[in-house]
N, C-alpha and C positions, 0 to 999 in steps of 0.2 A: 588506581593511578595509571596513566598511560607513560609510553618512556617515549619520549617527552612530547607532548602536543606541542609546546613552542621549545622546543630545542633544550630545555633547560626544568627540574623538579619547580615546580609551586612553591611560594610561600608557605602554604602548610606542609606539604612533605621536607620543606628545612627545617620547619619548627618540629618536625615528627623525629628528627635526624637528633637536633641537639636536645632535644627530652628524652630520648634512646626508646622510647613508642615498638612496641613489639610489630610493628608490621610487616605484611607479606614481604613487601617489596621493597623494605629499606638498605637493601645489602645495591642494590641497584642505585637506589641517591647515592651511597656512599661514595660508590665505585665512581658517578659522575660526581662527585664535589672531590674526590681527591684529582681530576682530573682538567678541571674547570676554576677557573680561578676569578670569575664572575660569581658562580654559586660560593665560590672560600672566600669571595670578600662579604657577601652577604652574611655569610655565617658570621662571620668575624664581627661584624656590626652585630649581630642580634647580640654575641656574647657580651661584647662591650658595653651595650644597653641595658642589661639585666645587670651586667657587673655594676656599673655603674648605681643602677638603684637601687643593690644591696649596697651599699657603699651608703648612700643617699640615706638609706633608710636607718642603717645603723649608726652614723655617727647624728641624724638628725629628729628622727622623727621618734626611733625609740625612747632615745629618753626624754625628750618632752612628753610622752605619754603619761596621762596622770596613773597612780596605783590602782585596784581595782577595788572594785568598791567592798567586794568579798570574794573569797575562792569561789571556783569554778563549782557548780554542785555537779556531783558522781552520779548519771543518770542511769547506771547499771542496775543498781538494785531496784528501780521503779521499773525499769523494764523487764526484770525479772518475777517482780509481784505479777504485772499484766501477762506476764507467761504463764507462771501459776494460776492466774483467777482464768483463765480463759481454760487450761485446761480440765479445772474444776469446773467449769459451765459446761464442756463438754459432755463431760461424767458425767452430771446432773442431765443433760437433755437425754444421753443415752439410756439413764434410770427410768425419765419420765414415758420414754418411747416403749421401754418392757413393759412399764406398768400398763400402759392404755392398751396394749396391744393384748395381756391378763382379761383386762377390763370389756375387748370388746367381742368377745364369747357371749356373755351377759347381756351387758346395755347393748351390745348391735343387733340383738333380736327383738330387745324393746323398742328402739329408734326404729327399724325394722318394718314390724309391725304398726306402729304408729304411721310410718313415710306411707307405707299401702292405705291406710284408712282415710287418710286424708287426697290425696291422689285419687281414691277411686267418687270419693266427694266433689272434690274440683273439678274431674271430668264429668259428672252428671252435671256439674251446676253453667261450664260451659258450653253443654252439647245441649240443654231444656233451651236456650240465652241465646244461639251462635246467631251469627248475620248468617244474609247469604252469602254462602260463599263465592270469591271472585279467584281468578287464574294467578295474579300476582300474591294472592297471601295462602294458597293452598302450599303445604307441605306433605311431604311425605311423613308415614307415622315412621316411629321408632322402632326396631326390630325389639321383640320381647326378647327379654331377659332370661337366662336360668334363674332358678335361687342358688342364691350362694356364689356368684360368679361377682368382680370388681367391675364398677362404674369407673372410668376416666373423666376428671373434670377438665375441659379445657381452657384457658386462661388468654385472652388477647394478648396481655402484657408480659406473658411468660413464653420460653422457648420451649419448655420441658410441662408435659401434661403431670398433675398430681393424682395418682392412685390411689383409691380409698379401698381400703383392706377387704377382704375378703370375712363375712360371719363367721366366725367359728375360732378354735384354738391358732393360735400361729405359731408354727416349729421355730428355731434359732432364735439366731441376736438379730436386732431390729438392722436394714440396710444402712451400711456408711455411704454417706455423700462423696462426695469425689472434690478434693482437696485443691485447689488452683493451683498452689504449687507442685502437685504432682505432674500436671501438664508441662509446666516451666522444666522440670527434670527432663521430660520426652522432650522437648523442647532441643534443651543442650547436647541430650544422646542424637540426636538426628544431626545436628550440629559439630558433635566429633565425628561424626561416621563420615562427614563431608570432607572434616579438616576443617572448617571454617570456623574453629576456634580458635584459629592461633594468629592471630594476628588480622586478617579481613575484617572490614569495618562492614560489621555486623551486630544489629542491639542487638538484645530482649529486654523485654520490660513487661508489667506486670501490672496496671492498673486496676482504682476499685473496683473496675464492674468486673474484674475476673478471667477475661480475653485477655491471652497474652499475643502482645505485639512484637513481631519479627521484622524491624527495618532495617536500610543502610541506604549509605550516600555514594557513589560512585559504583556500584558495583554492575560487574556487564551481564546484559539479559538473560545471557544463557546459565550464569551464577543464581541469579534470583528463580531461572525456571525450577533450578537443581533445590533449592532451598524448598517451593513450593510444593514442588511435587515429594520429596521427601517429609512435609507436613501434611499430606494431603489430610491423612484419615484423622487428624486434631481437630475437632469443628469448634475446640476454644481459641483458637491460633488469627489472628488477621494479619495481613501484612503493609507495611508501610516503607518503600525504594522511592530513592529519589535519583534522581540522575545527578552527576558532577557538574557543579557550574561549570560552563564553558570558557576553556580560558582563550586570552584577548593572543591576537596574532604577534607574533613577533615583526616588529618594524622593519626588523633585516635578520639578515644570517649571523649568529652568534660567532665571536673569536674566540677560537678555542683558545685559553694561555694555560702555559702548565702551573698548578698550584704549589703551593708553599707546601713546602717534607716536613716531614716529622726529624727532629731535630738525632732520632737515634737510625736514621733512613738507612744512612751508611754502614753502622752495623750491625745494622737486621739484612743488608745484603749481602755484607760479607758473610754472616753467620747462615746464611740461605744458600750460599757459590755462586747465582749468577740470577742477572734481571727476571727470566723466567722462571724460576725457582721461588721468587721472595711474592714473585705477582701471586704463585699457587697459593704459597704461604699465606699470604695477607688474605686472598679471598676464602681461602678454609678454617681459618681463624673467627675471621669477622663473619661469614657464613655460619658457622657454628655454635660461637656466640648468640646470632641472633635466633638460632633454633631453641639454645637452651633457655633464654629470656621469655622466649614467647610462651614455650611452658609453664614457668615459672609463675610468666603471668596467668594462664589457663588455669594452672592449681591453685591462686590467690582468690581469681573470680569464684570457683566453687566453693573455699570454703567463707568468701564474706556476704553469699549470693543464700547456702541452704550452711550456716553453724547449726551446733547442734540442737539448739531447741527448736529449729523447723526441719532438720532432717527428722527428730524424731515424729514427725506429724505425718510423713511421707507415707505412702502405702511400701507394701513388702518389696514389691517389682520395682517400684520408683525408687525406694534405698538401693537395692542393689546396682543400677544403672546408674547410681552416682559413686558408688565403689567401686565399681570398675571403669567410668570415665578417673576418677583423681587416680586408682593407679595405672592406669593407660601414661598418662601426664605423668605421672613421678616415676615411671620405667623409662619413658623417652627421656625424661631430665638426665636421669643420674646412668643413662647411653651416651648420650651428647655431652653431657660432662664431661666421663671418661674419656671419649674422643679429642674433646677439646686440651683435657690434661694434658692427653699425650705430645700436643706441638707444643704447648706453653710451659710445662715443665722443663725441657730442656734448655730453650728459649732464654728463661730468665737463669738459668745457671751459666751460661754460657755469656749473658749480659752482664754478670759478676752479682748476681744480688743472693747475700747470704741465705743459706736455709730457715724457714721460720718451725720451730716448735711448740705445742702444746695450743695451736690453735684449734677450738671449742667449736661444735656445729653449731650454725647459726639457721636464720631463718635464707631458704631457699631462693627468692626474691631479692632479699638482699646482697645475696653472693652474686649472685647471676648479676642481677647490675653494676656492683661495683667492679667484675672481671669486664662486662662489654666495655664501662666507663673507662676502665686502663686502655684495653686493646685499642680502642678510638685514638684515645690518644699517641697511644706508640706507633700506632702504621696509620696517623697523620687524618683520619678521619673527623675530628675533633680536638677544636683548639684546647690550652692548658698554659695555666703559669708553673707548673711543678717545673724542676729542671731535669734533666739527664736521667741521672741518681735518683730523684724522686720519684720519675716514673717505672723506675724497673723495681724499685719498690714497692709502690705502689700495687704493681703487677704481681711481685710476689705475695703480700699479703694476699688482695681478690684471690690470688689462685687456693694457696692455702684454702682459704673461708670456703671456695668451692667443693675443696679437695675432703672438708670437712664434714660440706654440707651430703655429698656423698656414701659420705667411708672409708674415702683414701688416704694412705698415708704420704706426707711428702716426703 
């Protein structure tokens, strides 16, 4: 996102603004929509339009909805049989790979010997037969072979040549194939080493054929070089950037109007001392907030991208780099947490909203949004119908939930 090609955030970067979107640069809209009162009247309409068809929806269309014809079926246990049988097909290929490989001490000296007997037939019966020879179909002959050394078969349609074993005994366990989602893990590891997980609109993705694709939309070339060349050595990896549509010119210079406060404005700057104090305030808040969200969401991608039944398929090295990216993410959460307790704790005691007790750790994600969803609201970021009182309520509870989701106590 540039600040701003036409004087003012995009369409999408407001839609990113009121879904609370972990991105880079949302702490930057903010700061222009509390300041712009063209971008807080747009806001205000998109709220009004979704409110509105929740309204819509729920006094009309839900209940004309006929009953359902049966419950929902629990598709968990079916995809947990397909877990099991696949990992039992595994086993099984792994058993059949020791056995032939027993096996081809034996039969590879009969197959062996048969391949020569025939071979030195076919060459007598084409060298009695040959034309004469022309410049365009002479080759060169084939370098003999040791015995006992591996043929490479090569394959048009394949990238990876197949090796056919060597005669004789084979020491270990038969080689493991290389797992496509263990690329996907390298993948994400090169990917926090950037930072570019936290928020930058960057896929991955992981189609049938096994190349994992690395795209995004707007990102600046010298991002995409960093991305590249930090995959270089992945030869599963392709990449797919797109550039940001271009946005259309402004027809004239925007008027700046000052926006609509947050209805507790006054005193969050008395409780601050003075204009430059509450600016600090509000931007280390809402800065902070949007750090610990974007975590939050980095730890949610991991664990609904490898659960555990495909982390266990992962090789040695590729589990560990997904243990140590989730606690990289859940060190930075519950730092930024801390931090953020520390302005919002006093904050709301000082706003009158009673202490909460016996609040239970909840899911990490959950807190985190529902604390940025308050903050939005109190320092005027994001509309709300709660009043006064509801919002420093509000604020206590998220903090609580956060304060839980940590360790802390309030």
């Amino acid at each position: 996102m540039n600040e701003f090609t036409s004087g003012h955030p995009d369409y999408a970067d407001l839609l990113a603004l009121i879904d609370h979107e972990p991105l880079a640069e949302i702490h930057a809209v903010r700061r222009h929509v509390r300041q712009c009162g063209r971008c807080r009247e747009e806001i205000d309409e998109c709220h009004a339009a979704i409110w509105d068809y929740a309204h819509y929806e729920e006094a009309l269309v839900v209940p004309a909805m006929p009953a359902p014809a049966r419950p929902w079926l629990d598709l968990r246990p079916a995809l947990l049989e397909i877990d099991e049988a696949q990992q039992q097909s595994l086993a099984r290929a792994g058993a059949l790979s020791r056995i032939f490989a027993r096996l081809g001490s034996v039969a590879g000296r009969v197959v062996a010997g048969t391949t020569a007997i025939g071979c030195v037939a076919l060459a007598t019966v084409l060298w009695t037969h040959r034309e004469t020879p022309r410049a365009e179909k002479i080759a060169p002959p084939a370098p003999a072979r040791a015995a006992g050394t591996a043929a490479v078969v090569s394959r048009p349609e394949s990238r990876e040549a197949t090796a056919i074993r060597p005669h004789g005994p084979v020491d270990g366990p038969p080689p493991v194939l290389e797992a496509p989602m263990n690329t996907e893990v390298r993948v994400f590891a090169a990917l926090h080493r950037l930072g570019a997980d936290l928020g930058e609109p960057v896929e991955v993705e992981a189609p049938a054929d096994g190349r994992v694709v690395v795209g995004g939309t707007g990102l600046p070339p010298a991002r995409q070089a960093e991305i590249r060349e930090a995959l270089a050595a992945e030869r599963d990896v392709r990449f797919h950037f797109a550039d940001a549509p271009s946005a259309e010119p402004a027809a004239a210079a925007p008027t700046r109007v000052e926006a609509a406060h947050s209805p507790l404005e006054a005193r969050l700057r008395e409780y601050a001392g003075d204009d430059d104090r509450y600016q600090s305030l509000s931007d280390r808040v809402l800065d902070e907030s949007d750090t610990v969200l974007a975590h939050a969401h980095a730890l949610r991608t991991l664990e609904l991208r490898f659960p555990a039944a495909r982390e266990a398929e992962l090789g040695a090295a590729e589990r560990t780099m997904l243990h140590d990216m989730a606690a990289a993410h859940r060190g930075a959460f519950d730092q930024h947490a801390r931090s953020l307790l520390g302005d919002i704790t006093p904050l709301v005691k000082a706003l009158g909203a009673p202490p909460l007790r016996g609040v239970q750790p909840g899911d990490l994600l959950d807190a985190a949004q529902r604390t940025d969803h308050a903050l939005s609201a109190i320092f005027g970021a994001a509309r709300t119908d709660l009043t006064p009182e509801q919002m420093v309520t509000e604020l206590a509870r998220a903090a609580s939930a956060l304060a839980a989701a940590v360790g802390e106590a309030q």
